[in-house]
N, C-alpha and C positions, 0 to 999 in steps of 0.2 A: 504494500500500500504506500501509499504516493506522503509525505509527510506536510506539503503543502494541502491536501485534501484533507489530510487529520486536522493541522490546524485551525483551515477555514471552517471545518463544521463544529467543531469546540468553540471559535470565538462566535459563531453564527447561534451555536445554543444562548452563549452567554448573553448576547446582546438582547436573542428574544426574552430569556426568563430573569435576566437582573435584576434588572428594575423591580420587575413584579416580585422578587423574591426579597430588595429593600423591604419594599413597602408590607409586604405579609410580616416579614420581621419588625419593620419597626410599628406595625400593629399589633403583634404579640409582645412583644417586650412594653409596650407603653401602657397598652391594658393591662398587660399581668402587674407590674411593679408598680402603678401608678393606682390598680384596684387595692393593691395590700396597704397603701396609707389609709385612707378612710377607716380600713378596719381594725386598724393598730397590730396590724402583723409583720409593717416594714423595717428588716435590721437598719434598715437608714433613718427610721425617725427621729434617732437624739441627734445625728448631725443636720436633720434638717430642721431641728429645733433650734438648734444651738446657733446656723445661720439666720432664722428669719425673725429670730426674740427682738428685733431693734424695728420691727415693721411697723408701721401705725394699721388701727382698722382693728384687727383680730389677735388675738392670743395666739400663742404656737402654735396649740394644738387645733386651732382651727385654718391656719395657714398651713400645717400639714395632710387637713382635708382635703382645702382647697386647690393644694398642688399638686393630691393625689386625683382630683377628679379631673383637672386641667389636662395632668400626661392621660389619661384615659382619652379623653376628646381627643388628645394629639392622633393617640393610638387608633381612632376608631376613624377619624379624618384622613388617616394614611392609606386605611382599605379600600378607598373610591377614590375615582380618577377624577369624580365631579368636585371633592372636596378636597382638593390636594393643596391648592393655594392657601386655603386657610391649616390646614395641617402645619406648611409652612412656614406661617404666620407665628401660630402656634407654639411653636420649636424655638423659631428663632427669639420671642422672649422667654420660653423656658432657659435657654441656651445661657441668654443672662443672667440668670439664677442663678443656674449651675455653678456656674466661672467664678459667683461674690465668694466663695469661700478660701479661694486660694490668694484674696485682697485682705480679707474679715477675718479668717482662720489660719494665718498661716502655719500657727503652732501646732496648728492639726493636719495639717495637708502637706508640710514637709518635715522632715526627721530634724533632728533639733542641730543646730548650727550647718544645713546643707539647705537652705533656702538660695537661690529657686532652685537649683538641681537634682536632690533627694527627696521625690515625694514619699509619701506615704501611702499605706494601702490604699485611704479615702483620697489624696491625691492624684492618685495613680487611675482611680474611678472615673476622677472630673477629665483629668488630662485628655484621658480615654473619648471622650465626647467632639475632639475634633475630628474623628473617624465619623462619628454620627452627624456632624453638622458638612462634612463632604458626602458620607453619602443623600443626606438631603440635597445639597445642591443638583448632585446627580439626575436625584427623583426630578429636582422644581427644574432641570435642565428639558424633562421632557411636558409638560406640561401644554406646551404650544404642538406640539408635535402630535399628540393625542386629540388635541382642539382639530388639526388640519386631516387628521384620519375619521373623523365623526362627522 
């Protein structure tokens, strides 16, 4: 078999099912982890306490509601190609959240005297979210291109 034929029908899979497979992904992951705040089952609630205790409006634990129900909408706006902009939307001020803790918490998000270079496991979480915030671009990259195929 020819090795250019292999390749072409390998990237030919990936281009048709990527995308679709972001987006089931970051519909399962948003739902799942974003449904266990409201319930008080997320190992991340005292760091998400611990960042949002300076908010106006609501107490922690209702800002841990609300962030929980927020990633859900992300989550569930990511499954349909009609709701993909606000998915987007979405994200990108979840996005800002995320990132206040490695400004608010340094103590927590890097090992003690290795600021900025040694995070932390919770660190290490946040950092992780520039892979989610490219592959959103990806997703919000087709967006026009779905509008011109309908």
């Amino acid at each position: 078999m020819n090795f250019n034929k292999i390749d072409r029908s390998i990237s030919m899979f990936m281009r048709r099912w990527g995308v679709l497979c972001i987006r089931i992904s970051f519909g399962t992951i948003f739902i799942w982890f974003g449904a266990l705040k409201p319930f008080g089952l997320s190992p991340a609630e005292p760091f998400v306490l611990a960042t949002v205790h300076w908010l106006p409006f609501f107490d922690g634990e209702l800002w841990v509601i609300i962030i929980g129900w927020w990633e859900v909408a992300i989550g569930v706006t990511f499954l349909f190609p009609k709701t993909l902009r606000i998915a987007i939307g979405l994200l990108a001020l979840q996005m800002i959240g995320t990132f206040l803790p490695l400004i608010i918490l340094p103590e927590v998000v890097f090992q003690a005297g290795r600021v900025p270079y040694g995070p932390t496991m919770e660190g290490q979480y946040i950092i992780k979210n520039l892979m989610i915030i490219s592959a959103a671009l990806v997703v919000g990259g087709t967006v026009r291109r779905s509008e011109n195929a309908a």
